[in-house]
N, C-alpha and C positions, 0 to 999 in steps of 0.2 A: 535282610529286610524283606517283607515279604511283599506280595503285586501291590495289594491296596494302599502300601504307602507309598510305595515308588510312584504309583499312579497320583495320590492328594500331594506329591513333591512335584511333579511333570503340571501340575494343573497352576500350583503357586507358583509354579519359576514362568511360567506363561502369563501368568496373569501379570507379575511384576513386572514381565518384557514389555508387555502391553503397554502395561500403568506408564510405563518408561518413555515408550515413543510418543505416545499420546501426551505427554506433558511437554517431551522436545515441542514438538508440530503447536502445540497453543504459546511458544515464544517468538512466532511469526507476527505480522501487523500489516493490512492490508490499507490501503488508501484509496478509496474510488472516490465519482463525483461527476459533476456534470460543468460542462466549458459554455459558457453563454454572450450572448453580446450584449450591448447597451439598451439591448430593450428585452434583455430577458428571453430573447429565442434561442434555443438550444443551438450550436454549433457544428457541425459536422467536418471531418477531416482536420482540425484542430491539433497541433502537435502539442503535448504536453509534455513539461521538463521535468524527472525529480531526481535533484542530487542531493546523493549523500556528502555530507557536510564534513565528515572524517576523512573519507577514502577521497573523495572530489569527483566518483564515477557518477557518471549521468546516464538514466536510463531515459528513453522515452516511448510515448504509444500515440494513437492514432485516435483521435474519438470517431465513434461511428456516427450511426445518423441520427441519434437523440441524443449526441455530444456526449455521451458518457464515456467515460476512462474506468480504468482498475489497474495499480499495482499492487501484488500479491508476493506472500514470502518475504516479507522487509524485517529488518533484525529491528528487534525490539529496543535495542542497548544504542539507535543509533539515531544521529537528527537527519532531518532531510526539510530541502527547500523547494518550493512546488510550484511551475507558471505553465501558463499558457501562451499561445502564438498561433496566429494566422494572417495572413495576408496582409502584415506590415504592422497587425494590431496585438497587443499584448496585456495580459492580466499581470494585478499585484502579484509579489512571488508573497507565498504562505510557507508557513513552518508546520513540523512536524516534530515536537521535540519526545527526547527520549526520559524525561520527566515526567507524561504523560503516558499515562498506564493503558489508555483503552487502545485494544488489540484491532478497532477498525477506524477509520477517520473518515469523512462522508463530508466532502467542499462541491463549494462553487465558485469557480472560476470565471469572472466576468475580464472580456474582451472587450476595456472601457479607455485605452490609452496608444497610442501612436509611439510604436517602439521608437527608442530612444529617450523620450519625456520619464520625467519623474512625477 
């Protein structure tokens, strides 16, 4: 075989490797959002809950100071249930099913109920 195919071989097995990873990394699904209270002011330090509905693991994050969250990397094939919490007060919990195809999901989380209450 001579250079220049070894070389147009070396270029399409790179390109394939590529193609490869770059298709894994787009079956991730990110969920961001912003945590707010009952009059619609953003939140800070707000913990937010999302568990995976399969495995039962709960991750959580912190909002900053314009209440936003992000969790990132989340399997595509999987549901997850989503709340907020602070200071005694708590949001509806939201879904995230895995029925739903789009790769980001972008809530609000309103801090409108006195944990415990339904």
């Amino acid at each position: 075989m001579n250079a220049s195919r070894k070389l147009a071989l070396l270029v399409v097995m790179i390109f394939a490797a590529t193609t490869m990873f770059a298709q894994g990394k787009s079956e991730l699904r990110t969920v961001r959002g912003t945590v707010v209270d009952k009059n619609e002011t953003p939140v800070d330090s707000a913990v937010v809950y999302l568990k995976n509905v399969r495995s039962q693991d709960i991750t959580t994050h912190i909002t900053d100071k314009e209440g936003q969250f992000r969790f990132s990397g989340l399997d595509l094939n999987a549901d997850y249930e989503i709340h907020a919490e602070k200071e005694g007060w708590t949001s509806a919990s939201r879904s995230v099913s895995n029925f739903d195809n789009r790769k980001e999901f972008v809530l609000t989380l309103k801090l409108d109920r006195k944990k415990g209450e339904k």
